[in-house]
C-alpha positions in Angstrom: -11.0 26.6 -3.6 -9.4 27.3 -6.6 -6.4 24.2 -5.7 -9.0 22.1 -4.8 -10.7 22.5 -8.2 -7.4 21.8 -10.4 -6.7 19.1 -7.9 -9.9 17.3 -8.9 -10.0 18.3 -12.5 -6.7 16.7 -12.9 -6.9 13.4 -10.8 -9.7 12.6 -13.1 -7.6 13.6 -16.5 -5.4 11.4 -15.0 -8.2 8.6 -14.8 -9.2 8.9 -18.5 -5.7 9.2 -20.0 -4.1 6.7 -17.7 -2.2 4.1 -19.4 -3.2 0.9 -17.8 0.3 -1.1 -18.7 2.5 2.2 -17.3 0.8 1.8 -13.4 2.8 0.1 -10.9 0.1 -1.3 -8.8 1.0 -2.2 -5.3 0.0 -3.1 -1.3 2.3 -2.8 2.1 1.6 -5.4 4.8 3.5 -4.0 8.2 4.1 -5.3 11.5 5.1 -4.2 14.8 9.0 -4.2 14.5 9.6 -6.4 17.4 7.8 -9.7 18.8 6.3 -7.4 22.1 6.6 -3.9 24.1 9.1 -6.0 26.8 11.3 -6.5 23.5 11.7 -2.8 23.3 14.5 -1.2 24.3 13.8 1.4 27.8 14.2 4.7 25.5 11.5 3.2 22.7 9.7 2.3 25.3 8.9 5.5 26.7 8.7 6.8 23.2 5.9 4.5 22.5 4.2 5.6 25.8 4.7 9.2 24.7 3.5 8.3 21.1 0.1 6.7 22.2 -0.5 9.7 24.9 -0.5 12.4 22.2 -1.9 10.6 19.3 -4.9 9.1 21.5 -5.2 11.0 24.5 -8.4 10.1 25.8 -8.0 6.3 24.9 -6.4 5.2 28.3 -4.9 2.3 26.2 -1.3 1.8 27.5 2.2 -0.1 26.8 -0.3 -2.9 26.3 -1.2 -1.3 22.7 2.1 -2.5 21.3 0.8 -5.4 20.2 -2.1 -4.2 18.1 -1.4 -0.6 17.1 2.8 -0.7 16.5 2.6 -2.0 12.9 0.5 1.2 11.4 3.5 3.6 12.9 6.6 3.7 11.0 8.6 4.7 14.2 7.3 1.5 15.6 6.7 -1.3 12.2 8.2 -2.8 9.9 7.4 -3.7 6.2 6.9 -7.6 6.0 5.9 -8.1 2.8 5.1 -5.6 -0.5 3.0 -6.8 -3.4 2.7 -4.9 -7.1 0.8 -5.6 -10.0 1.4 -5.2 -13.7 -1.2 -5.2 -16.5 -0.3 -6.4 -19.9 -2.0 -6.8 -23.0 -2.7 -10.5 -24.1 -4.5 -11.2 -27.5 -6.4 -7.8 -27.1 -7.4 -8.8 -23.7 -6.1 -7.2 -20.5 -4.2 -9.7 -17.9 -2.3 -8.9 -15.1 0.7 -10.1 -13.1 1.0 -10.1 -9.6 4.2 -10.6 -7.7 5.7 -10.4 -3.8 8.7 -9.2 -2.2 8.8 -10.6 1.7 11.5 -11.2 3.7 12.7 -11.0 7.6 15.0 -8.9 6.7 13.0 -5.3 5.9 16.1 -4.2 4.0 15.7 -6.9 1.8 12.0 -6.1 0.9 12.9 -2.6 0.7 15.7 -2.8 -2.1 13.7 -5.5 -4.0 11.0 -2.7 -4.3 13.3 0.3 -4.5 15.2 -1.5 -7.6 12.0 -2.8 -9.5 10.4 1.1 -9.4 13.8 2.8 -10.6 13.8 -0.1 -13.4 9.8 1.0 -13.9 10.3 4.7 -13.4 13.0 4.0 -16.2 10.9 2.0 -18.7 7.3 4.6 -18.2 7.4 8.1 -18.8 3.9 8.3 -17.5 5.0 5.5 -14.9 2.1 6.1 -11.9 2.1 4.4 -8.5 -1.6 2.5 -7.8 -3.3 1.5 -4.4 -5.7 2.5 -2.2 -5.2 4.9 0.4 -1.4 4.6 -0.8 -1.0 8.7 -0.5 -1.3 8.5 3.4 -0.4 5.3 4.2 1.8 3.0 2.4 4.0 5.4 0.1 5.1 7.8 3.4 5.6 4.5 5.3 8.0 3.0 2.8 9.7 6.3 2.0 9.9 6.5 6.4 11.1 3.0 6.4 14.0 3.2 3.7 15.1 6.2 5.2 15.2 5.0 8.8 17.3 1.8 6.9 19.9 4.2 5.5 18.5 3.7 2.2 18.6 6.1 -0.2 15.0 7.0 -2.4 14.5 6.7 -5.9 14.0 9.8 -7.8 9.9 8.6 -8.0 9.5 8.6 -4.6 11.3 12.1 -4.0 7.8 13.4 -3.7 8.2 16.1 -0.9 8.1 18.9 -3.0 5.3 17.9 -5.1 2.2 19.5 -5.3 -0.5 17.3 -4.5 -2.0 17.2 -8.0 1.8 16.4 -9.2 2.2 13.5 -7.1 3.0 10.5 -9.9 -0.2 8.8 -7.6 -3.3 7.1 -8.6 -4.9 6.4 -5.0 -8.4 4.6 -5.4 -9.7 6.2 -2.1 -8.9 9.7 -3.8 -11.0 8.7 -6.9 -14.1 7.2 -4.3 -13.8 10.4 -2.0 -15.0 13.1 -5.2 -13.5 15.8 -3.1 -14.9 14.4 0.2 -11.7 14.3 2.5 -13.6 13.7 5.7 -14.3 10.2 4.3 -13.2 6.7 4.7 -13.9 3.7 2.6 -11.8 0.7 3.1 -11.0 -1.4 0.3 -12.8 -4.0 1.1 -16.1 -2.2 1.1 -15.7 -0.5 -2.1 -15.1 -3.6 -3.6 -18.5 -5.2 -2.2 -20.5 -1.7 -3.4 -19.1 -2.1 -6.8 -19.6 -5.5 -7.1 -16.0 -6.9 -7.5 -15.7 -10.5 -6.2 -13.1 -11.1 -3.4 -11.6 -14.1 -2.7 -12.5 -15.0 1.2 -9.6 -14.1 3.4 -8.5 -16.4 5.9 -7.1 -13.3 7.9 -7.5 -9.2 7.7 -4.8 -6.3 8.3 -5.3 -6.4 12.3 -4.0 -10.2 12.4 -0.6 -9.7 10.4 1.2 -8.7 13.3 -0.1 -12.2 15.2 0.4 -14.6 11.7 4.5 -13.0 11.5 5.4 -12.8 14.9 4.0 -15.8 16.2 3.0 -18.1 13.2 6.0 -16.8 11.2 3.5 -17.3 8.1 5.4 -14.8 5.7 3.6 -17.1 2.9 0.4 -16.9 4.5 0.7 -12.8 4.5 1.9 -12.1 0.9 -0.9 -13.9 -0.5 -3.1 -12.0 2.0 -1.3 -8.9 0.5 -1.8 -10.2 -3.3 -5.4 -10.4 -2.8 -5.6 -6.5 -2.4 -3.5 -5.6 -5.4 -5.8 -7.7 -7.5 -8.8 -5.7 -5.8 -7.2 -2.5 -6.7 -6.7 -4.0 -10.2 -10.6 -4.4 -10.6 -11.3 -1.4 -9.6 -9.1 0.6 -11.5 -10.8 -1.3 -14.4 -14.5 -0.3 -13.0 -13.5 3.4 -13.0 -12.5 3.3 -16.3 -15.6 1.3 -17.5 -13.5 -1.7 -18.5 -14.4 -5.6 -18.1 -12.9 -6.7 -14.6 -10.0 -9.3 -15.1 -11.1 -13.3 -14.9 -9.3 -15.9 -13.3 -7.1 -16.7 -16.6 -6.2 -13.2 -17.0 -4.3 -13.1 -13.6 -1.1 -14.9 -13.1 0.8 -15.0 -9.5 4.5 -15.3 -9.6 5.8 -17.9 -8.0 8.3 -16.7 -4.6 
């Protein structure tokens, strides 16, 4: 009880007394790390098989899983395509810049990120990393990701010591949750409850795989993956009872 209290007590310090320019805003999109289970090789396969039996047992999904469920394992996925965000200040008005690293080449995505948050780390001393659901998703599948790559972490992401309260996070599904770990909200509904405007996507998190294996659309995905960044920037705004951004106040760097 009593970690649970100074958990809570200081995610919401945090909140108050977070300095919007010093976050590092940012959003993985993943896919499975080949084009199909026959692409495998016979040792992953039966790893996959052996993967999918213990982590849904009672699904009586098979090999045919690949497909849809590879990209959310890090085991199995691959990053396509990371996007961070940066506020500034702009004539007394908050703006914020939104850029994407994307590549074939997962080692390239990788050190293009790696770099930029050693340069940030560097630069903030209150430097925090900002997403939704970014504690159990995309910051362990990054950090699983370089590793399997042979890459080396920065010191920011050397998090497995850290006490959860000392984790240099702000997750926005932490902040909605109010100490309610059995919950869920995706981003896309707490945007609608808190009435941030989203732009209308042309596809969603289960077609990634489909656009970069068989569309080979890394464009197409990293402005997919933009989108949420910006939604995380509104909300981040919301919590703290700021004015959301307007369209002038956001600029997209060009690839």
């Amino acid at each position: 009880m009593t970690r649970y209290i100074k958990s809570f007590k200081t995610l919401y310090i945090v909140l108050q007394n977070v300095a919007l320019d010093q976050l590092l805003l940012l959003d993985i999109e993943t896919a499975p790390s080949v084009a199909g289970f026959d692409h495998l090789p016979e040792e992953m396969k039966a790893l996959w098989s052996e993967k999918i039996t213990k982590t849904l047992p009672d699904s009586g999904i098979g090999p045919e899983s690949y497909a849809d469920r590879a990209a959310i394992y890090a085991e199995f996925g691959k990053i396509v395509c990371i996007s961070v965000g940066f506020f500034y200040i702009e004539n007394g008005v908050h703006h914020l810049r939104i850029k994407s690293f994307f590549n074939d080449d997962e080692t390239v995505v990788l050190t293009e990120f790696l770099d930029l948050i050693t340069k940030f780390a560097a630069k903030y001393q209150r430097f925090l990393l900002c997403g939704h659901n970014i504690k159990e998703f995309d910051i362990p599948y990054i950090c699983r990701r370089a590793l399997i790559n042979g890459m080396g972490l920065p010191a920011a992401l050397q998090i497995n010591n850290f006490k959860p309260w000392e984790l240099p996070v702000l997750d926005t599904m932490q902040l909605w949750r109010f100490g309610d770990f059995r919950n869920y909200t995706s981003l896309k509904l707490l945007a609608a409850v808190m009435g941030i405007p989203t732009p209308k996507d042309d596809i969603d998190g289960s077609m990634v795989g489909h656009v970069y294996w068989q569309e080979r659309d890394l464009p197409r995905i990293a402005a997919y993956c933009q989108k949420d960044v910006l939604t995380v920037a509104q909300l981040v705004l919301k919590f703290k009872g700021l004015p959301i951004l307007k369209e002038p106040e956001v600029q997209f760097v060009k690839y």
